[in-house]
mmCIF file of the N, C-alpha and C atoms, coordinates in Angstrom:
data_MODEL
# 
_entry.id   MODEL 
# 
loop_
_atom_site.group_PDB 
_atom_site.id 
_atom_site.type_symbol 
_atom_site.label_atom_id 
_atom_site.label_alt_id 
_atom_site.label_comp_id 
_atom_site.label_asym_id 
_atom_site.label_entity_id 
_atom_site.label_seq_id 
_atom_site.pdbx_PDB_ins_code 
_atom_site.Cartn_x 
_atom_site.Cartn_y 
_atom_site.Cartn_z 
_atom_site.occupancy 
_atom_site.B_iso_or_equiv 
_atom_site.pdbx_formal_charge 
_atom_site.auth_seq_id 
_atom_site.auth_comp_id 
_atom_site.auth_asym_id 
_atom_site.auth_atom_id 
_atom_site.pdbx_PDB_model_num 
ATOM 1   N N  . UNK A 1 1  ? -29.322 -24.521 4.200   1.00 0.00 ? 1  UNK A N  1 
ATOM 2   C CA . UNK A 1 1  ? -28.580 -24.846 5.391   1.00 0.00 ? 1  UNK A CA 1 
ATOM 3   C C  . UNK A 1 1  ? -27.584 -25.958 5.075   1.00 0.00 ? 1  UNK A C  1 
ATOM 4   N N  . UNK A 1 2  ? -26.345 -25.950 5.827   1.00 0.00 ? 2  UNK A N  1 
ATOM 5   C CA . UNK A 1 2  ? -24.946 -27.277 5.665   1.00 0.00 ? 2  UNK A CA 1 
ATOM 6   C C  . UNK A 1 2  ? -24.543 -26.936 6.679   1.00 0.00 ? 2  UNK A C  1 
ATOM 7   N N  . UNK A 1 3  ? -24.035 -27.882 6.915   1.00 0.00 ? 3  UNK A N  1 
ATOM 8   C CA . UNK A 1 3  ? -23.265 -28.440 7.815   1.00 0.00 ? 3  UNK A CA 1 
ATOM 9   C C  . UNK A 1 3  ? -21.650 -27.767 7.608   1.00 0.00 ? 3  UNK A C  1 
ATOM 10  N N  . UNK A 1 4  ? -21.265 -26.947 8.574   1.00 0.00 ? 4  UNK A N  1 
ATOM 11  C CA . UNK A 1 4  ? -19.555 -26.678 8.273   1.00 0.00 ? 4  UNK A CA 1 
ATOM 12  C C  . UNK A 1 4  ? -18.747 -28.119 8.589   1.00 0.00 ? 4  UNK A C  1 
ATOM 13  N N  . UNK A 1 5  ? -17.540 -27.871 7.568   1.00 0.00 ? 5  UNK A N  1 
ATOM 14  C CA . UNK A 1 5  ? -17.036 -29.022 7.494   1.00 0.00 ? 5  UNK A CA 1 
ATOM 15  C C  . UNK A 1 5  ? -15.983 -28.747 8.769   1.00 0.00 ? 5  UNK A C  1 
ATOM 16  N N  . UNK A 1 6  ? -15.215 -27.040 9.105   1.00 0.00 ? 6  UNK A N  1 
ATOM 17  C CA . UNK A 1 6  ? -14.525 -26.980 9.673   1.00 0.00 ? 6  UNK A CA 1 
ATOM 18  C C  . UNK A 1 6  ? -15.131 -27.205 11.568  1.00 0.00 ? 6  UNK A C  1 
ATOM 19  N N  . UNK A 1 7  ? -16.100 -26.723 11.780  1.00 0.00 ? 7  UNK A N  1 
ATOM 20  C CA . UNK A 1 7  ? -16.447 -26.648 13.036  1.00 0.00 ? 7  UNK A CA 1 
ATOM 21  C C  . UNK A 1 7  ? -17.585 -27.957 13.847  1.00 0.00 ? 7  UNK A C  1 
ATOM 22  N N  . UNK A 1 8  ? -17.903 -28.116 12.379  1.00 0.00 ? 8  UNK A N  1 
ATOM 23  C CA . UNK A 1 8  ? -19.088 -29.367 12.557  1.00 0.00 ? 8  UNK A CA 1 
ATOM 24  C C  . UNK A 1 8  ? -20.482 -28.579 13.396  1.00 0.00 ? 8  UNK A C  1 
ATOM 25  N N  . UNK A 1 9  ? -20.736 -27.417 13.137  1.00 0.00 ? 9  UNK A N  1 
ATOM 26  C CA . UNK A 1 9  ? -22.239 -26.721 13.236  1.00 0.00 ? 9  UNK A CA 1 
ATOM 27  C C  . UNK A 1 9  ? -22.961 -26.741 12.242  1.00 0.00 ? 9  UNK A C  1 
ATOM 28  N N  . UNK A 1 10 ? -24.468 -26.542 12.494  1.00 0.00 ? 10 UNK A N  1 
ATOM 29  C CA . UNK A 1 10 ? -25.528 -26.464 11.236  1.00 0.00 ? 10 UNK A CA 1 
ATOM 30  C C  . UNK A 1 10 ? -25.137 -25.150 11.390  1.00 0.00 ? 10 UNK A C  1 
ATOM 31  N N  . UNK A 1 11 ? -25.441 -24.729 10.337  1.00 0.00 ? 11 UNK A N  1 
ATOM 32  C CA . UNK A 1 11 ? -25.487 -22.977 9.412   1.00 0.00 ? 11 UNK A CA 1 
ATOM 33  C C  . UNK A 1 11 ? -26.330 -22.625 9.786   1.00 0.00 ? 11 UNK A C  1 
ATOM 34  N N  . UNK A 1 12 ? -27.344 -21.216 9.829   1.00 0.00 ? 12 UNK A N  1 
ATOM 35  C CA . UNK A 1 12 ? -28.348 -20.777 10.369  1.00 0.00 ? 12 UNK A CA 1 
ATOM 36  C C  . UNK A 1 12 ? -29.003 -21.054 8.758   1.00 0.00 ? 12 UNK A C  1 
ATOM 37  N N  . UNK A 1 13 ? -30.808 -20.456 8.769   1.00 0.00 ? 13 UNK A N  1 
ATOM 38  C CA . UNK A 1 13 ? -31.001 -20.129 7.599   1.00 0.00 ? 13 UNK A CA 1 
ATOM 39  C C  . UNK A 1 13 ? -30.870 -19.355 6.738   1.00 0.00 ? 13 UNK A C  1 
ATOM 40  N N  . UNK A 1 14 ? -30.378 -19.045 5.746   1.00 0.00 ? 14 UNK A N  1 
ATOM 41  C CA . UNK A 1 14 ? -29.963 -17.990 4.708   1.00 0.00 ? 14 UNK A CA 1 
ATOM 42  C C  . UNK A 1 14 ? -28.315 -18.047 5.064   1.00 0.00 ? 14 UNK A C  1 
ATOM 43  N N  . UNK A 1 15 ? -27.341 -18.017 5.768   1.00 0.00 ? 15 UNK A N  1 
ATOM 44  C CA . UNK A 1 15 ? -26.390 -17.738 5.815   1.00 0.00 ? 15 UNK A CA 1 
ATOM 45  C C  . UNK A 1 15 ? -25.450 -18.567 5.209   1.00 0.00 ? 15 UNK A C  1 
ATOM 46  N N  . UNK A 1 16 ? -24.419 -17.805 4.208   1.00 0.00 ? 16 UNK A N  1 
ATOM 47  C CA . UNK A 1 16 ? -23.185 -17.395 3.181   1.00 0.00 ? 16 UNK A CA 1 
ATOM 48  C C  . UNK A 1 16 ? -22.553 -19.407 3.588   1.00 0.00 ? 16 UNK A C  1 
ATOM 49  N N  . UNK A 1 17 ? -22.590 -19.894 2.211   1.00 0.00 ? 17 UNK A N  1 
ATOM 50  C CA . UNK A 1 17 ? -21.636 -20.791 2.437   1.00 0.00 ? 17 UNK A CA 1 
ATOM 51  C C  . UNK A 1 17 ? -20.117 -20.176 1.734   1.00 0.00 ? 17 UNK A C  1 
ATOM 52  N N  . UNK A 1 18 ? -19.579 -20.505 2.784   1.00 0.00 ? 18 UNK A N  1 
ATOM 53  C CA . UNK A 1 18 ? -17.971 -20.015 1.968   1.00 0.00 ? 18 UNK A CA 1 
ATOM 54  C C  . UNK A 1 18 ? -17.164 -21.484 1.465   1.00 0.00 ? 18 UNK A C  1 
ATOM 55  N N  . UNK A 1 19 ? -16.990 -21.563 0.568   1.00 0.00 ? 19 UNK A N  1 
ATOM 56  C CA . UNK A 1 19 ? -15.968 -22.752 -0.367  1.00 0.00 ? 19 UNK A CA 1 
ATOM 57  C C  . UNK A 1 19 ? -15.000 -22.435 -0.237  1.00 0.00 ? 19 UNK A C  1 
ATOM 58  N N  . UNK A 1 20 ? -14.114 -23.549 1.244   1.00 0.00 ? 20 UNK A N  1 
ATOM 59  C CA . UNK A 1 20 ? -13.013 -23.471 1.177   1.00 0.00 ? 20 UNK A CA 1 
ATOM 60  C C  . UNK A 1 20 ? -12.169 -24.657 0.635   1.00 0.00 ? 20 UNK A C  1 
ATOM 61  N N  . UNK A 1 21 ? -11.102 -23.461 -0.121  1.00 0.00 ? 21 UNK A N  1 
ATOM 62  C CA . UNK A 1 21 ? -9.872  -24.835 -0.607  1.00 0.00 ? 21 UNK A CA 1 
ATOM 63  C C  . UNK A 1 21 ? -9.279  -25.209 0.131   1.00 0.00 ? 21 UNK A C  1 
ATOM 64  N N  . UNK A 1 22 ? -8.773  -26.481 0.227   1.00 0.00 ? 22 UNK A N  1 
ATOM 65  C CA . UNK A 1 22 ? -8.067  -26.791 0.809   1.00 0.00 ? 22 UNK A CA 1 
ATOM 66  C C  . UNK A 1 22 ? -6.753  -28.015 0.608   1.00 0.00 ? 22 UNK A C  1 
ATOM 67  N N  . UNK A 1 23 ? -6.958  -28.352 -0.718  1.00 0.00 ? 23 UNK A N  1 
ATOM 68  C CA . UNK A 1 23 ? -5.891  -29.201 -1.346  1.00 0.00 ? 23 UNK A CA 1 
ATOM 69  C C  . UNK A 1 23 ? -6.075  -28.717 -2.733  1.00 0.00 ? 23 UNK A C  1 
ATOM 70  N N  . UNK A 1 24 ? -4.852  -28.377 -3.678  1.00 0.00 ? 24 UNK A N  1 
ATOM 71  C CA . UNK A 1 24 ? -4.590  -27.828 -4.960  1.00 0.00 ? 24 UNK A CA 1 
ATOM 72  C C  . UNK A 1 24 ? -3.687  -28.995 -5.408  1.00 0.00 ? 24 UNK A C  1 
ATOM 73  N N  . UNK A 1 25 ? -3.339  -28.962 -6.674  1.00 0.00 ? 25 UNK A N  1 
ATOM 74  C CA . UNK A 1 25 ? -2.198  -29.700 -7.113  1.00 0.00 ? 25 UNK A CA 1 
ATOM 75  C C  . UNK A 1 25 ? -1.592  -29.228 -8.275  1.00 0.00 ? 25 UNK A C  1 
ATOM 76  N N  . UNK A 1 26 ? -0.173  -29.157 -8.839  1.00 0.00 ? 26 UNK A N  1 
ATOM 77  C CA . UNK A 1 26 ? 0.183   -28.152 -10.150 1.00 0.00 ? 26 UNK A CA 1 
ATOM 78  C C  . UNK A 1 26 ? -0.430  -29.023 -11.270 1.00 0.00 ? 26 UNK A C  1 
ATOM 79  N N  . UNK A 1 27 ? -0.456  -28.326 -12.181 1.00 0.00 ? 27 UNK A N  1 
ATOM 80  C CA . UNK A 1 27 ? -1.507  -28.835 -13.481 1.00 0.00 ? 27 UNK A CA 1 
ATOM 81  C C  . UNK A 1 27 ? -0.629  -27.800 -14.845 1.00 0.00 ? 27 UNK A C  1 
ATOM 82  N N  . UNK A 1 28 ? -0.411  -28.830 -16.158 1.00 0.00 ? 28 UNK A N  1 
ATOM 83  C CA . UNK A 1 28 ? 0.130   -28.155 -17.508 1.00 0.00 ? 28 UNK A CA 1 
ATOM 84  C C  . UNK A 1 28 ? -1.306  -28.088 -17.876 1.00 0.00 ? 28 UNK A C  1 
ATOM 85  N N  . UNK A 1 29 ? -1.364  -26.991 -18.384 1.00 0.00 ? 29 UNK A N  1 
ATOM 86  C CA . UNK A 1 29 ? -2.378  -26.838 -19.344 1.00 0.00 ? 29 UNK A CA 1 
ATOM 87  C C  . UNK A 1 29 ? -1.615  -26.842 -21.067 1.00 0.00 ? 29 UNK A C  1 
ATOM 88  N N  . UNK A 1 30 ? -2.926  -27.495 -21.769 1.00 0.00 ? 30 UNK A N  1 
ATOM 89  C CA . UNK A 1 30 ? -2.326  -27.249 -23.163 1.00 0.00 ? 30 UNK A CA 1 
ATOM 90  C C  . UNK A 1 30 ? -3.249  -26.098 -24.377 1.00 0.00 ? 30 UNK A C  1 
ATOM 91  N N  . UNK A 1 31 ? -2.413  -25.600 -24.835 1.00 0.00 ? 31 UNK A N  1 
ATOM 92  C CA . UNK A 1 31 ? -3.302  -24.685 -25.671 1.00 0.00 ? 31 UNK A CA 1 
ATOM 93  C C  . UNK A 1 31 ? -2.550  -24.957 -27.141 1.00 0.00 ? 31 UNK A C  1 
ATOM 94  N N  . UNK A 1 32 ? -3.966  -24.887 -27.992 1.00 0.00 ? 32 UNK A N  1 
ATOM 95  C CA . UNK A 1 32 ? -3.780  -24.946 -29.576 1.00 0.00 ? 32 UNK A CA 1 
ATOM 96  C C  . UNK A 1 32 ? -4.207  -23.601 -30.532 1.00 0.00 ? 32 UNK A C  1 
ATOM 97  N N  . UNK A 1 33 ? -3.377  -22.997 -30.997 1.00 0.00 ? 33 UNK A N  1 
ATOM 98  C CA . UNK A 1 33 ? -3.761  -22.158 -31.866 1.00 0.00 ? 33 UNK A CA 1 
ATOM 99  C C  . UNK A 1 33 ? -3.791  -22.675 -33.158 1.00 0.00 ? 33 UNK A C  1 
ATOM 100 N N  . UNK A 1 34 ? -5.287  -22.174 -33.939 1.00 0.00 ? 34 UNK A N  1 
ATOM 101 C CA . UNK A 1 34 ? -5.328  -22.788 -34.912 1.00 0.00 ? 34 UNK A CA 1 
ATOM 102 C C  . UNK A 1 34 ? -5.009  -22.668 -36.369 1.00 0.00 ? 34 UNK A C  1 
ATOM 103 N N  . UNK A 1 35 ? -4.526  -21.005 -36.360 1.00 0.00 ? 35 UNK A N  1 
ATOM 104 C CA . UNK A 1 35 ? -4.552  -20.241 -37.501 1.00 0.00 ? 35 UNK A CA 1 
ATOM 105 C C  . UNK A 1 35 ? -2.654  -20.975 -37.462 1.00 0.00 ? 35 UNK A C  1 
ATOM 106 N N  . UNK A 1 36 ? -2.314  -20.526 -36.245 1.00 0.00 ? 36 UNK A N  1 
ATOM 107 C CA . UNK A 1 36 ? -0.431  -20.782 -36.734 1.00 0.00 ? 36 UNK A CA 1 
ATOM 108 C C  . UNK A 1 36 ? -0.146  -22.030 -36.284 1.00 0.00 ? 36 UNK A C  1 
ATOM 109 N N  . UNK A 1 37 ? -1.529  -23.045 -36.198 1.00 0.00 ? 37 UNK A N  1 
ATOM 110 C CA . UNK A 1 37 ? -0.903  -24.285 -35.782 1.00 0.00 ? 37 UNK A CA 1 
ATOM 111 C C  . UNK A 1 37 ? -0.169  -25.070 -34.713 1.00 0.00 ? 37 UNK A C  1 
ATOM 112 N N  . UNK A 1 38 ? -0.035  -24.232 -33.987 1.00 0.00 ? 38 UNK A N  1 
ATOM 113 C CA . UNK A 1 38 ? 1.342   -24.369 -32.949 1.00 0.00 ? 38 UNK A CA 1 
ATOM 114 C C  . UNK A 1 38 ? 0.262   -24.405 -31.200 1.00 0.00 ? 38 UNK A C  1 
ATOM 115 N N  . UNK A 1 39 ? 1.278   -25.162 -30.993 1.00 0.00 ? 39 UNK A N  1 
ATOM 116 C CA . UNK A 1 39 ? 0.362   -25.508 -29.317 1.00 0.00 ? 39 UNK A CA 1 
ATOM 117 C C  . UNK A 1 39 ? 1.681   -25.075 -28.410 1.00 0.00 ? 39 UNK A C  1 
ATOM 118 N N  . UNK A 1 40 ? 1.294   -24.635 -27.115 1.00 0.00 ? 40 UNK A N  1 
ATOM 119 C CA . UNK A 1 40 ? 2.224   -24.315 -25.969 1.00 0.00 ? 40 UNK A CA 1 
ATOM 120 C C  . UNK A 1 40 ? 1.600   -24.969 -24.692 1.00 0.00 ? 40 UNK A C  1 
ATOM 121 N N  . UNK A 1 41 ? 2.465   -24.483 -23.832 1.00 0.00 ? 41 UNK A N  1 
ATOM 122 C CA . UNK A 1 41 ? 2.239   -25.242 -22.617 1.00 0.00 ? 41 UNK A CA 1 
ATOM 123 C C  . UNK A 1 41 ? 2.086   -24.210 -21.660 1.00 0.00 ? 41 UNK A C  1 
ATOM 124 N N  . UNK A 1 42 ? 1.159   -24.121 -20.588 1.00 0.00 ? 42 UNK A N  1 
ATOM 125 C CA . UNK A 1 42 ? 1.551   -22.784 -19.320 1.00 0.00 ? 42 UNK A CA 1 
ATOM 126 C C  . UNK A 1 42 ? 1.319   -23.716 -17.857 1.00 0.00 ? 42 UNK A C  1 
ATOM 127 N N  . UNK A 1 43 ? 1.944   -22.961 -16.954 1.00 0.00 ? 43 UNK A N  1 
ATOM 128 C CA . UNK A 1 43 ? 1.772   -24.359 -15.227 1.00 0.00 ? 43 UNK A CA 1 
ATOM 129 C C  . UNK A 1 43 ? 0.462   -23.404 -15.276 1.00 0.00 ? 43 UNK A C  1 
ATOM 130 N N  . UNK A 1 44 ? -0.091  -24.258 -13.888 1.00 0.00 ? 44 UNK A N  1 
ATOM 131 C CA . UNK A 1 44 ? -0.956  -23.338 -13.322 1.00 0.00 ? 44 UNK A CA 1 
ATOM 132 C C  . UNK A 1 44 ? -1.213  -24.392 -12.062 1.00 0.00 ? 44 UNK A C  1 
ATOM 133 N N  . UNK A 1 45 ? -2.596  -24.098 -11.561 1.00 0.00 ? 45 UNK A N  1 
ATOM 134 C CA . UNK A 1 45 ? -2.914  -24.884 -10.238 1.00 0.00 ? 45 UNK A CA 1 
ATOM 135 C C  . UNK A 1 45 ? -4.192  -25.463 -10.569 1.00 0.00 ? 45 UNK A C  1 
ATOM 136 N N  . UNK A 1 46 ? -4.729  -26.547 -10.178 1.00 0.00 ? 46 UNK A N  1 
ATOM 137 C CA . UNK A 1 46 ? -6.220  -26.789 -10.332 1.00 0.00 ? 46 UNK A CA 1 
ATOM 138 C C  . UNK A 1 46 ? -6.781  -27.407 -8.716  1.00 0.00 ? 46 UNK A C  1 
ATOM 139 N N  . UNK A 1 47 ? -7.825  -27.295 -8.157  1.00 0.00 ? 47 UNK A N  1 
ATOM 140 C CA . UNK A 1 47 ? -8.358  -27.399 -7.170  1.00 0.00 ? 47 UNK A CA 1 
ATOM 141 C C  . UNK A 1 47 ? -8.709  -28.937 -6.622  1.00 0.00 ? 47 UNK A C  1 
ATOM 142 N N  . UNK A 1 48 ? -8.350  -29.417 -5.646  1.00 0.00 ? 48 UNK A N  1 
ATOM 143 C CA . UNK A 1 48 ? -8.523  -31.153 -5.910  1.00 0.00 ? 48 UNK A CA 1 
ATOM 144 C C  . UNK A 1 48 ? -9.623  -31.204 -4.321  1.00 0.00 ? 48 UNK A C  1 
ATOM 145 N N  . UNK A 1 49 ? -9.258  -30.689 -4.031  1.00 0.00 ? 49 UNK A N  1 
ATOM 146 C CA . UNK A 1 49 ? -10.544 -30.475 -2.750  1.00 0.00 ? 49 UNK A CA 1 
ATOM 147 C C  . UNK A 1 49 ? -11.138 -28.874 -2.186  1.00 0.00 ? 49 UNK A C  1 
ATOM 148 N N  . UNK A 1 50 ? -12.443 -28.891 -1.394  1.00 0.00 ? 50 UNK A N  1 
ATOM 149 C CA . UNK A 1 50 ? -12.967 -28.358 -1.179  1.00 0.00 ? 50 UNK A CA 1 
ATOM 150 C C  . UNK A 1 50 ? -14.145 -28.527 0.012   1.00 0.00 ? 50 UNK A C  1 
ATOM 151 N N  . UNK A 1 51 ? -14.159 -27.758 1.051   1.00 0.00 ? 51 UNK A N  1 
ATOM 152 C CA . UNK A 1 51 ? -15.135 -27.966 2.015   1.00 0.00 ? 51 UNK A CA 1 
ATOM 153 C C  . UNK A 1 51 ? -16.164 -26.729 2.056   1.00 0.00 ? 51 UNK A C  1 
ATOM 154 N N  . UNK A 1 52 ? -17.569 -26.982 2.431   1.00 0.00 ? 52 UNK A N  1 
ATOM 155 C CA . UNK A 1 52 ? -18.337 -25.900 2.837   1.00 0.00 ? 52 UNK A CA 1 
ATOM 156 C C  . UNK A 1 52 ? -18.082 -25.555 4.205   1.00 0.00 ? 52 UNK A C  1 
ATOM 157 N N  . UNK A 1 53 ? -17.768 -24.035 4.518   1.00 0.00 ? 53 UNK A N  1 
ATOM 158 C CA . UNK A 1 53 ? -17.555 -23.728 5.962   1.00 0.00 ? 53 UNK A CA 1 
ATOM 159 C C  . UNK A 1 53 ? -18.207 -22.072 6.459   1.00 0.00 ? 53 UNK A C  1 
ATOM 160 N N  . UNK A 1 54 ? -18.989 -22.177 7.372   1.00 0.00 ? 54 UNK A N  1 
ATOM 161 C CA . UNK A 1 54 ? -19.367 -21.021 7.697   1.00 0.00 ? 54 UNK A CA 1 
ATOM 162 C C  . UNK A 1 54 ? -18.196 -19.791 8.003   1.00 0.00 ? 54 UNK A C  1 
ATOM 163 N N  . UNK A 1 55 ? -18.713 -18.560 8.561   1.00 0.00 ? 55 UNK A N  1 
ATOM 164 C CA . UNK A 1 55 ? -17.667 -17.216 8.328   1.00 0.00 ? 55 UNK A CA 1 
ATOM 165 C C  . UNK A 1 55 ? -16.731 -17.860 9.589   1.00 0.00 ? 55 UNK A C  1 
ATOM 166 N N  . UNK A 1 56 ? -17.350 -18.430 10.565  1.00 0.00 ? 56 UNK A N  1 
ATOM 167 C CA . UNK A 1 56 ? -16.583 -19.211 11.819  1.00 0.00 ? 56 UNK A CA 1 
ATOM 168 C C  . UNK A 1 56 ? -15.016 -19.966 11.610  1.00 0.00 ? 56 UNK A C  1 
ATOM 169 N N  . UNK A 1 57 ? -16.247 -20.730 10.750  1.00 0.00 ? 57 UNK A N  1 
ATOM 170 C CA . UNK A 1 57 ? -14.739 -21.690 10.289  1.00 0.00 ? 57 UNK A CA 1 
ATOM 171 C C  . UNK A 1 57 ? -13.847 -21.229 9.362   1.00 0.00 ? 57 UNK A C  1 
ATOM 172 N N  . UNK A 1 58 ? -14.010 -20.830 8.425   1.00 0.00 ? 58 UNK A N  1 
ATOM 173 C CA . UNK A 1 58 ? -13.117 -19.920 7.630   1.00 0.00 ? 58 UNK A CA 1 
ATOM 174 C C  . UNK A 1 58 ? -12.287 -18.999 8.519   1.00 0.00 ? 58 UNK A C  1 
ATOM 175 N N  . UNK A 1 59 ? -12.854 -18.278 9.386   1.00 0.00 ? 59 UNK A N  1 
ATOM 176 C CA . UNK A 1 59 ? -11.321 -17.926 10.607  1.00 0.00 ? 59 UNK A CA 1 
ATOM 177 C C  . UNK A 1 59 ? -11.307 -18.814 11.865  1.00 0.00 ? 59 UNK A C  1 
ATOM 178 N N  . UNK A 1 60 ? -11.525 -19.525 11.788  1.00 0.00 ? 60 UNK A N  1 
ATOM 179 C CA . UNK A 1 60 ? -10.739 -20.781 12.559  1.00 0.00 ? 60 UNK A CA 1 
ATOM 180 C C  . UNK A 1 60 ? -9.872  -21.540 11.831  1.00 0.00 ? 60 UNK A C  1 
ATOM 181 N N  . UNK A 1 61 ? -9.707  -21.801 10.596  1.00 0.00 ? 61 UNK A N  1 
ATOM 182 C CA . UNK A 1 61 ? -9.619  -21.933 9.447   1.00 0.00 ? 61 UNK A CA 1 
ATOM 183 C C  . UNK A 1 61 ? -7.734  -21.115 9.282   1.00 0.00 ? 61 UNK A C  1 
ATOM 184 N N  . UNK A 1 62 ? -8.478  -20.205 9.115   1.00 0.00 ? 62 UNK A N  1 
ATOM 185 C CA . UNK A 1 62 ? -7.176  -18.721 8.766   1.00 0.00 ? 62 UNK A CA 1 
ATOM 186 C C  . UNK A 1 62 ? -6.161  -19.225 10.047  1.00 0.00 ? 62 UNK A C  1 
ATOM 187 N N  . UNK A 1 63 ? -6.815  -19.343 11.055  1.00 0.00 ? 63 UNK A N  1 
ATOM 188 C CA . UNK A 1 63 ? -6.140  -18.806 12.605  1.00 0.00 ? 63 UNK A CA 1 
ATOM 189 C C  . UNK A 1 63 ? -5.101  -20.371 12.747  1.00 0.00 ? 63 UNK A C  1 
ATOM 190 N N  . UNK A 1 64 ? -5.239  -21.140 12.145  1.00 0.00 ? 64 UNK A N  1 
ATOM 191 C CA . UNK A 1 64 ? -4.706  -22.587 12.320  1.00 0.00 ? 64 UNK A CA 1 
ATOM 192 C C  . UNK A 1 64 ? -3.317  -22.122 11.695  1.00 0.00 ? 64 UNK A C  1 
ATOM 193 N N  . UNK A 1 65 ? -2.270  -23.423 11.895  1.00 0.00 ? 65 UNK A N  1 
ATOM 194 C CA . UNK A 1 65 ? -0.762  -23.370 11.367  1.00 0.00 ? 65 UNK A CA 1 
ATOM 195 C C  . UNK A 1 65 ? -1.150  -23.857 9.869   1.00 0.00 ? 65 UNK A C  1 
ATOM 196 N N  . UNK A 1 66 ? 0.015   -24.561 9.682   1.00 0.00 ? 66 UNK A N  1 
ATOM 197 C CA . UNK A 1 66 ? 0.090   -25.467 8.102   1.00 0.00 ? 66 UNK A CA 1 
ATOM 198 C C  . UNK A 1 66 ? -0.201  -26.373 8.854   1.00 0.00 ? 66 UNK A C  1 
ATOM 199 N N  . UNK A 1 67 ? 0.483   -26.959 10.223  1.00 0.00 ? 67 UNK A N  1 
ATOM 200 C CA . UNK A 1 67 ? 0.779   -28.239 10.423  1.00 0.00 ? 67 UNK A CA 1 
ATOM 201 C C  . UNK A 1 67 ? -0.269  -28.518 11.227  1.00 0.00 ? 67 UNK A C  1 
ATOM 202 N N  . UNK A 1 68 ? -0.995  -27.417 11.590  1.00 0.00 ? 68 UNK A N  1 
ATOM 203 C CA . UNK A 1 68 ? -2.732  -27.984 12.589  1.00 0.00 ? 68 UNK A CA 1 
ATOM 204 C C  . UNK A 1 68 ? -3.464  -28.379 11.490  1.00 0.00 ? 68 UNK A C  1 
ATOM 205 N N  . UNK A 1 69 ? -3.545  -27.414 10.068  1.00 0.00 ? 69 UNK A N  1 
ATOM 206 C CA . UNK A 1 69 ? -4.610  -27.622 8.985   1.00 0.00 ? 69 UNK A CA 1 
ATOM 207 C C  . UNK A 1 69 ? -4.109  -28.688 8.487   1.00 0.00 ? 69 UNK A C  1 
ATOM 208 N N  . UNK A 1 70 ? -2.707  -29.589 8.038   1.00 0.00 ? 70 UNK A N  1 
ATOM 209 C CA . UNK A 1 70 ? -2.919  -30.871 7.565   1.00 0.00 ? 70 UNK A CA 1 
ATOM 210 C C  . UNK A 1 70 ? -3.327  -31.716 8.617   1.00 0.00 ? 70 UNK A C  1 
ATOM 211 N N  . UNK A 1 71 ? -2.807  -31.788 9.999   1.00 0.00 ? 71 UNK A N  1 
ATOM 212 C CA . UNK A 1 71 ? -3.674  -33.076 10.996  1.00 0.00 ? 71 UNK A CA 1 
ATOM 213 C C  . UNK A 1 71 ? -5.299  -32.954 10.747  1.00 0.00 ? 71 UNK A C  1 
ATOM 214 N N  . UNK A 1 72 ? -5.773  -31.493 10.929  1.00 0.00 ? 72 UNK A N  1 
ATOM 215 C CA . UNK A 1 72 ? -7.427  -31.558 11.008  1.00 0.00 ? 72 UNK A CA 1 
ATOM 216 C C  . UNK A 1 72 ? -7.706  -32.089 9.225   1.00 0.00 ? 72 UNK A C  1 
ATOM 217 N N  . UNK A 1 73 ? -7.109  -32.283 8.566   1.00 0.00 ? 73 UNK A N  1 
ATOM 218 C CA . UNK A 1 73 ? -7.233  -32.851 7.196   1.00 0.00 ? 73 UNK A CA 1 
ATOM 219 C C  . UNK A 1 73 ? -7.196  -34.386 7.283   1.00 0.00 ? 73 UNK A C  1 
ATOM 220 N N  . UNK A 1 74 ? -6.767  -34.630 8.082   1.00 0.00 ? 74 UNK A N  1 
ATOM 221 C CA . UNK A 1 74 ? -6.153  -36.452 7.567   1.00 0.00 ? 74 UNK A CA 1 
ATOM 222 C C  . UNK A 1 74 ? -7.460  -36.683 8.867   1.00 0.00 ? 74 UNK A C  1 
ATOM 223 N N  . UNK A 1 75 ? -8.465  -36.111 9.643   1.00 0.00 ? 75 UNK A N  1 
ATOM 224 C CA . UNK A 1 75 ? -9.196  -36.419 10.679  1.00 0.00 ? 75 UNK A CA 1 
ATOM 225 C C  . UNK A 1 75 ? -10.874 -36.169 9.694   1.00 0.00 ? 75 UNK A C  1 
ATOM 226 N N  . UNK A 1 76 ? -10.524 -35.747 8.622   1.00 0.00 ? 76 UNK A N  1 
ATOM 227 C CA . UNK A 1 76 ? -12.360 -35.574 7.902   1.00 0.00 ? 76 UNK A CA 1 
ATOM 228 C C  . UNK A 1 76 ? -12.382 -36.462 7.189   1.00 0.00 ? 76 UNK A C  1 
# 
């Protein structure tokens, strides 16, 4: 059992935590090959936050703007 972060309910027992993202940030990754020596670079994204939220909140979640989901962000 947890607590949703989006709705603020207890979870029943047994029921699905869903991991939602909710802040990313861009990220270089570096890679080395070793036979030709040579390293490159690729973008990508890496995950900087995350909340547990029942199937509820995850579409309450969905159903929000950009600009409702950053206020309910700067309020947890």
């Amino acid at each position: 059992m947890y607590i949703c972060a989006i709705t603020g309910n207890q979870s029943k027992p047994g029921e699905k935590c869903h991991r939602l993202v909710v802040e990313t940030r861009p990220k270089t990754y570096k890679h080395w090959d070793r036979e030709s020596e040579e390293e490159w670079f690729t973008q990508g994204t890496e995950i900087v936050r995350e909340v547990n939220a029942t199937r509820a909140g995850v579409d309450m979640w969905n159903g929000m703007t950009p600009e409702q989901q950053v206020s309910f962000l700067k309020r947890l």
